[in-house]
DSSP file (Angstrom, degrees, kcal/mol; ACC not computed):
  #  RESIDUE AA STRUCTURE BP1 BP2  ACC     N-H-->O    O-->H-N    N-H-->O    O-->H-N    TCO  KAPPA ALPHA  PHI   PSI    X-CA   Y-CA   Z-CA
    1    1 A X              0   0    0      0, 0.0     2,-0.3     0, 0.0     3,-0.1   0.000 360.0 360.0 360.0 163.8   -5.2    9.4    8.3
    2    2 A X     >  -     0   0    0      1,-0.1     4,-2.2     4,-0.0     5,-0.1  -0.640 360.0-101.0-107.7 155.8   -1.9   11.4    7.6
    3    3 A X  H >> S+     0   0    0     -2,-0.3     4,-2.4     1,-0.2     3,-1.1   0.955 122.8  53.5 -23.2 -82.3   -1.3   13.2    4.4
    4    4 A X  H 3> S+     0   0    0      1,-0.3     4,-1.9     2,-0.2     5,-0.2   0.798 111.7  43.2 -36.8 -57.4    1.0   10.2    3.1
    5    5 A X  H 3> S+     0   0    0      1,-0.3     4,-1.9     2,-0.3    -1,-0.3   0.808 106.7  58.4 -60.9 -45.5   -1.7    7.5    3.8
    6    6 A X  H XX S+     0   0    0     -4,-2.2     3,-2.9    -3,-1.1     4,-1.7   0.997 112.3  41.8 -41.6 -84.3   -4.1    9.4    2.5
    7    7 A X  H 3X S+     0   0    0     -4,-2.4     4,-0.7     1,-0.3    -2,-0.3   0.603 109.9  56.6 -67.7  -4.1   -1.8    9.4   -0.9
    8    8 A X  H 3X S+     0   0    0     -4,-1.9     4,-2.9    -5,-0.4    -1,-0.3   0.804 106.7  45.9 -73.3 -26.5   -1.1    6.2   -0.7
    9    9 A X  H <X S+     0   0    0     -3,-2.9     4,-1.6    -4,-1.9    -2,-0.2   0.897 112.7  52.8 -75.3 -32.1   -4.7    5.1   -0.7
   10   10 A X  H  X S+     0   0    0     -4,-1.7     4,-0.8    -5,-0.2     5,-0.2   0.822 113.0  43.2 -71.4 -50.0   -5.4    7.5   -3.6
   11   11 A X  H >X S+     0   0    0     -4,-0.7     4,-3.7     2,-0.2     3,-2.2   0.989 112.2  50.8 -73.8 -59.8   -2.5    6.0   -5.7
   12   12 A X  H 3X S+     0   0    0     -4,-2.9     4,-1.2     1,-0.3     6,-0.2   0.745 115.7  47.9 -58.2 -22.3   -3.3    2.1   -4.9
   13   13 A X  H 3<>S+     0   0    0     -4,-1.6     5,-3.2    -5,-0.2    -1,-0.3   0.837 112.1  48.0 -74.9 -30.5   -6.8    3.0   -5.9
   14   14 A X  H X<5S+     0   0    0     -3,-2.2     3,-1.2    -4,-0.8    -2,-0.2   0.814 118.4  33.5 -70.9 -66.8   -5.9    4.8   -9.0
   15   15 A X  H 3<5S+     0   0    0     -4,-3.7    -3,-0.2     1,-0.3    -2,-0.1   0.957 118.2  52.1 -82.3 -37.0   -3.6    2.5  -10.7
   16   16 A X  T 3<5S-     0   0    0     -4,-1.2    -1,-0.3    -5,-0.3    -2,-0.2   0.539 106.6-128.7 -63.9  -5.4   -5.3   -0.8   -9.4
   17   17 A X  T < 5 +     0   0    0     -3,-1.2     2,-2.9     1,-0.1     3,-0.2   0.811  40.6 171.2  38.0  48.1   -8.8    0.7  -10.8
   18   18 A X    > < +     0   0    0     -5,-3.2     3,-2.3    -6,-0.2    -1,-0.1  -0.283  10.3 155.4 -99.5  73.4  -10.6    0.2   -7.9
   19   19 A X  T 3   +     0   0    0     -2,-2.9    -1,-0.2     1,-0.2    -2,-0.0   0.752  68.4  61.3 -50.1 -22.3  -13.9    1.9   -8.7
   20   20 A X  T 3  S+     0   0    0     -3,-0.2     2,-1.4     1,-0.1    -1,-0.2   0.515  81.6 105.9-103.6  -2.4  -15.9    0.1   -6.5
   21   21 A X    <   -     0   0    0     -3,-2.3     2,-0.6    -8,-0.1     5,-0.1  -0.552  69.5-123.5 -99.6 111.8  -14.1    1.1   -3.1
   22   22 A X    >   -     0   0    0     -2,-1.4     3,-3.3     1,-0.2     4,-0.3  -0.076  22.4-172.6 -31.8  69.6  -15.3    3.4   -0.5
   23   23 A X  T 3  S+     0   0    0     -2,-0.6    -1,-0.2     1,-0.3     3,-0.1   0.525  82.1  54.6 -48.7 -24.0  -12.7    5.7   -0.4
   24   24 A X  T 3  S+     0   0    0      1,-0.2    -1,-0.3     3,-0.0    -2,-0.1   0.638 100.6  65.6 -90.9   6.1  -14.3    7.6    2.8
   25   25 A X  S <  S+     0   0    0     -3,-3.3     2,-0.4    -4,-0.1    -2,-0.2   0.710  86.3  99.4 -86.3  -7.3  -14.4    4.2    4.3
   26   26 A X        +     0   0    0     -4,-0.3     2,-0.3    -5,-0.1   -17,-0.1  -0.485  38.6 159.0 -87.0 132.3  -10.2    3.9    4.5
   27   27 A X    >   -     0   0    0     -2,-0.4     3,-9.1   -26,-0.0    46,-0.3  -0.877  59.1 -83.6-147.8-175.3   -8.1    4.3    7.1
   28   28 A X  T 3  S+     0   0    0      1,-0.4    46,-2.7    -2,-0.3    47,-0.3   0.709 124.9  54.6 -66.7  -2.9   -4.6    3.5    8.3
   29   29 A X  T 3  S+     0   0    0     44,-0.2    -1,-0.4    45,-0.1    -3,-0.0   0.428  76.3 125.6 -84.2   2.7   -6.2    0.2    9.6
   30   30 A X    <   -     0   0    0     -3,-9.1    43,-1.4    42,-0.1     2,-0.5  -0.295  65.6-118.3 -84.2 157.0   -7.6   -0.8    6.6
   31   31 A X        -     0   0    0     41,-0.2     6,-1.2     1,-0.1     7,-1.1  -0.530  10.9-156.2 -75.7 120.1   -6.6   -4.3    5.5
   32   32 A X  S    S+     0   0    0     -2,-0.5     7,-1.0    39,-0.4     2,-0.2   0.944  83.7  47.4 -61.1 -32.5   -4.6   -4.4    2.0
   33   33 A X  B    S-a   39   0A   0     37,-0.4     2,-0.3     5,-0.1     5,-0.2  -0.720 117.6  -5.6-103.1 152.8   -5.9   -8.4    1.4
   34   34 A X  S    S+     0   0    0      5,-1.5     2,-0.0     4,-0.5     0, 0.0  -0.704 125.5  14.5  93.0-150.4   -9.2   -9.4    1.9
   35   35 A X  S >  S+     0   0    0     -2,-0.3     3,-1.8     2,-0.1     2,-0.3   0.119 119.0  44.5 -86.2-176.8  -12.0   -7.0    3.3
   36   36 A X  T 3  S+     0   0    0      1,-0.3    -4,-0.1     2,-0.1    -6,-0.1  -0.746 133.5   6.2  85.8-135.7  -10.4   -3.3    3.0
   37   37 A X  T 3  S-     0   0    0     -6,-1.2    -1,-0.3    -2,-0.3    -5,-0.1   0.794  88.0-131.1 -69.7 -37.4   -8.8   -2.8   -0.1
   38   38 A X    <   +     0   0    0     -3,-1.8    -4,-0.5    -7,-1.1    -5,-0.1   0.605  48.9 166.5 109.8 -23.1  -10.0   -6.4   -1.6
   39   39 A X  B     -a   33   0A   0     -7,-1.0    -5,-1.5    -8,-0.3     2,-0.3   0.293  18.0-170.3 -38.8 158.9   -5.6   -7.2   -3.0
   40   40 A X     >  -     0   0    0     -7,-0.2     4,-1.6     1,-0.1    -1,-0.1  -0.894  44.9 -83.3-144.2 164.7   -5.0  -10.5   -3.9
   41   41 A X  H  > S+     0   0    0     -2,-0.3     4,-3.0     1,-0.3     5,-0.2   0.931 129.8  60.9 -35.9 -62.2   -0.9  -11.5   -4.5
   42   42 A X  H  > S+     0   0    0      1,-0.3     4,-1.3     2,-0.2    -1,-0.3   0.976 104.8  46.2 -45.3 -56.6   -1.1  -10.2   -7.9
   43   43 A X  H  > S+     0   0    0      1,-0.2     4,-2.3     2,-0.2    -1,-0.3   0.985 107.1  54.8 -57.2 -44.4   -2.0   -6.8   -6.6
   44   44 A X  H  X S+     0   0    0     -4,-1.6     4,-1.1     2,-0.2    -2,-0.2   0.887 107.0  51.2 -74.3 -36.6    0.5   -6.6   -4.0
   45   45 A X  H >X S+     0   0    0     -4,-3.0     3,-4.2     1,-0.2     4,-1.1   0.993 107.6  55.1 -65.7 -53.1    3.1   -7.2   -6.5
   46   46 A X  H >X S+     0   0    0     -4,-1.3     3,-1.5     1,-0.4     4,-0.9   0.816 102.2  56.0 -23.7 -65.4    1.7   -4.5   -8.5
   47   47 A X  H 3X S+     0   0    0     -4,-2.3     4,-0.8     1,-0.2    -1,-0.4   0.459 105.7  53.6 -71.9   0.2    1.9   -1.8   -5.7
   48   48 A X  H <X S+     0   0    0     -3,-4.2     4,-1.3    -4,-1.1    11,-0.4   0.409 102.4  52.5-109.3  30.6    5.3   -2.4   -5.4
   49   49 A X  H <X S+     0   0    0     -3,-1.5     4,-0.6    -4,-1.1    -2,-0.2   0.514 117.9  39.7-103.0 -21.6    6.2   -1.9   -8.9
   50   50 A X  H  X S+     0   0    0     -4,-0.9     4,-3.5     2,-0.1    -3,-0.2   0.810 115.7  53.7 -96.1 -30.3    4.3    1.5   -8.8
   51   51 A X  H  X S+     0   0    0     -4,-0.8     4,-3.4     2,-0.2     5,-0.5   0.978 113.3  42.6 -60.3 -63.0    5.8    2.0   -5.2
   52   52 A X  H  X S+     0   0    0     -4,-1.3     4,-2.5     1,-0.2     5,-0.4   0.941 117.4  47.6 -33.5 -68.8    9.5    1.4   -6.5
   53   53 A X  H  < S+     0   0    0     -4,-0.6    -1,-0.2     1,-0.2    -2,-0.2   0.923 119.5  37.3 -38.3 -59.8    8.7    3.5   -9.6
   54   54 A X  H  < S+     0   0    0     -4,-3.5    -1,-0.2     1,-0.2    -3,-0.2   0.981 128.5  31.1 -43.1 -64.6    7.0    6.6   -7.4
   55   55 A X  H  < S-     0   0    0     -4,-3.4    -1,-0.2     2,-0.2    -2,-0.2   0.106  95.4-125.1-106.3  29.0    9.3    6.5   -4.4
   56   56 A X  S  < S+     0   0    0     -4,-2.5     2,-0.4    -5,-0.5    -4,-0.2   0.938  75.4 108.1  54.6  36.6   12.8    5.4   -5.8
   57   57 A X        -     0   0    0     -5,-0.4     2,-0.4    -6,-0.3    -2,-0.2  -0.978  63.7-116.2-147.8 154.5   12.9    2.4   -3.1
   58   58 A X        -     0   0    0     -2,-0.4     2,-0.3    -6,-0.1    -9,-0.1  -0.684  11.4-161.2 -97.8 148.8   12.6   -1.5   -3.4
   59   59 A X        -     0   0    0    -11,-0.4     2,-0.5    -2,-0.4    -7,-0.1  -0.937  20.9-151.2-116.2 138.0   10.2   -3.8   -2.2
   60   60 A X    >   -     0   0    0     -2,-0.3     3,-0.6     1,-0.1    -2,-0.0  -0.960  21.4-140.4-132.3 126.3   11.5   -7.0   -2.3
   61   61 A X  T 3  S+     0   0    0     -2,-0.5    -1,-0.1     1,-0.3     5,-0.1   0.237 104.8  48.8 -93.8   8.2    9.4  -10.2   -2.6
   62   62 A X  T 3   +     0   0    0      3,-0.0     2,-0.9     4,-0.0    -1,-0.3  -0.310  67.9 132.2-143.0  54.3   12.1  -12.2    0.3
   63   63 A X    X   -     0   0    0     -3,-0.6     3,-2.1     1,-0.2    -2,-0.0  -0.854  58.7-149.0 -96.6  93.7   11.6   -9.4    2.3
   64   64 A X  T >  S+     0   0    0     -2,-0.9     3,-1.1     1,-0.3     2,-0.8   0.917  97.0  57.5 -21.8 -60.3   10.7  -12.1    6.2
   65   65 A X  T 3> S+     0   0    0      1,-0.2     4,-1.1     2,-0.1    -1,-0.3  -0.063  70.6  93.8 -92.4  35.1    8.3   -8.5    6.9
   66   66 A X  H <> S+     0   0    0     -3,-2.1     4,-1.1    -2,-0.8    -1,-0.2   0.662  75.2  58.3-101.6   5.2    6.3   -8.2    4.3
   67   67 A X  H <> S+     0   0    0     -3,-1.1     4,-0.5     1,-0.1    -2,-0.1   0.887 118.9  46.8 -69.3 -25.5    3.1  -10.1    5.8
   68   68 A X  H  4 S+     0   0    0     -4,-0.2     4,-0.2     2,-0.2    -2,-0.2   0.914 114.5  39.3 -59.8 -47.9    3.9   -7.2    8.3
   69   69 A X  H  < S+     0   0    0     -4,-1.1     3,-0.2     1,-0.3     7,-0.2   0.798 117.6  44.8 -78.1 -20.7    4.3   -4.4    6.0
   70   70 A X  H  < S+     0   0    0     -4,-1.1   -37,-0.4     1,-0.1    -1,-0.3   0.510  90.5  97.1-102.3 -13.8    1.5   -5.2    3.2
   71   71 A X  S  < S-     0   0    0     -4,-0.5   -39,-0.4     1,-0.1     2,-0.4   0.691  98.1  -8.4 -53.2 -17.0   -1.2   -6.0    6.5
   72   72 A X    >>  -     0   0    0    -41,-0.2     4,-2.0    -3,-0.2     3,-1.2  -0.906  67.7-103.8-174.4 153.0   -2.4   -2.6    6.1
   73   73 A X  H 3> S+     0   0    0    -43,-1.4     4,-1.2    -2,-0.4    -1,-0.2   0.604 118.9  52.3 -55.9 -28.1   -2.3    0.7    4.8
   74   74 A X  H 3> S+     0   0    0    -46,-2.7     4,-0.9   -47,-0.2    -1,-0.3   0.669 111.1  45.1 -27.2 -49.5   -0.9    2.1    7.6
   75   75 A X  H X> S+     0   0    0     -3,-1.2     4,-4.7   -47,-0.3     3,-0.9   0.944 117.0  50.5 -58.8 -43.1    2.2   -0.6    7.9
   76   76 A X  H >X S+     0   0    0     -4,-2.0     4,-1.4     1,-0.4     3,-1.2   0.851 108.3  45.2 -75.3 -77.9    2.6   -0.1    4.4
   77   77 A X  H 3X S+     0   0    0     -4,-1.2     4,-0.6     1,-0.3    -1,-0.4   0.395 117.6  49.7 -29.4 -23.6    2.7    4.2    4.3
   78   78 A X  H XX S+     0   0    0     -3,-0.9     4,-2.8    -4,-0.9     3,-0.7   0.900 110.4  51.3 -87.2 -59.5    5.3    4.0    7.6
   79   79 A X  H <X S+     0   0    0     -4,-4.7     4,-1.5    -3,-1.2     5,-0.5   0.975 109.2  47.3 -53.6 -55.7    7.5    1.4    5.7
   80   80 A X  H 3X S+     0   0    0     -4,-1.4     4,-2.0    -5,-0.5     3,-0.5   0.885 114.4  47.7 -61.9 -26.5    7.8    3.4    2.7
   81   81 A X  H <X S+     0   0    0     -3,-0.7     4,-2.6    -4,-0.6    -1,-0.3   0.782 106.3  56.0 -76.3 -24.3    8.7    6.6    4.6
   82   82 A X  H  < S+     0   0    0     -4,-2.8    -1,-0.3    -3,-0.1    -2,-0.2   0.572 109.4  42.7-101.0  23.1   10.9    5.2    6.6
   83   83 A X  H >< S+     0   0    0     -4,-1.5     3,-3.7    -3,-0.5    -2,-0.2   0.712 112.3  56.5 -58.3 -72.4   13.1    3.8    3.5
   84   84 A X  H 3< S+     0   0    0     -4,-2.0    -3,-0.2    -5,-0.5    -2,-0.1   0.773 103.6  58.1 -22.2 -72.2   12.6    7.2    1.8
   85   85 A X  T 3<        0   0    0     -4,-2.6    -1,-0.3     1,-0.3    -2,-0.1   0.557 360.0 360.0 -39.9 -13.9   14.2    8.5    5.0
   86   86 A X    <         0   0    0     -3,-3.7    -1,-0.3    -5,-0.0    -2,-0.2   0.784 360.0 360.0-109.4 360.0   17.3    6.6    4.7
């Protein structure tokens, strides 16, 4: 996993309170909904209310890509860097 992914998993874990996940088990495949991280809708909105907050960019609930972008911790750590970047 890259630095970033790494601190994305770290944050989503943090602030969601998700004691009970195997942190050495995550990697840039892991699934946000479901098996992986466990998210349900409510969650995902939640990580991008801490996302906005952290990294100054919106995630936007009639965004077409976000079954793309929210499929995995990986999607999701690329999207937000490349918004940062622009």
């Amino acid at each position: 996993m890259t630095e970033f992914e790494t601190e994305l998993a770290n944050l989503i874990a943090d602030e969601l309170n998700l004691q009970d996940l195997d942190r050495s088990a995550i990697n840039a495949e892991t699934p946000l909904y479901g098996d992986g991280f466990g998210l349900d809708s409510i969650d995902i909105l939640e990580i991008s209310l801490i996302i906005s907050k952290k990294y100054g960019l919106e995630l936007r609930s009639d965004n077409p890509d976000n079954k793309i972008i929210f499929a995995s911790l990986g999607n999701l750590a690329a999207y937000v860097l490349l918004q940062r970047s622009k």
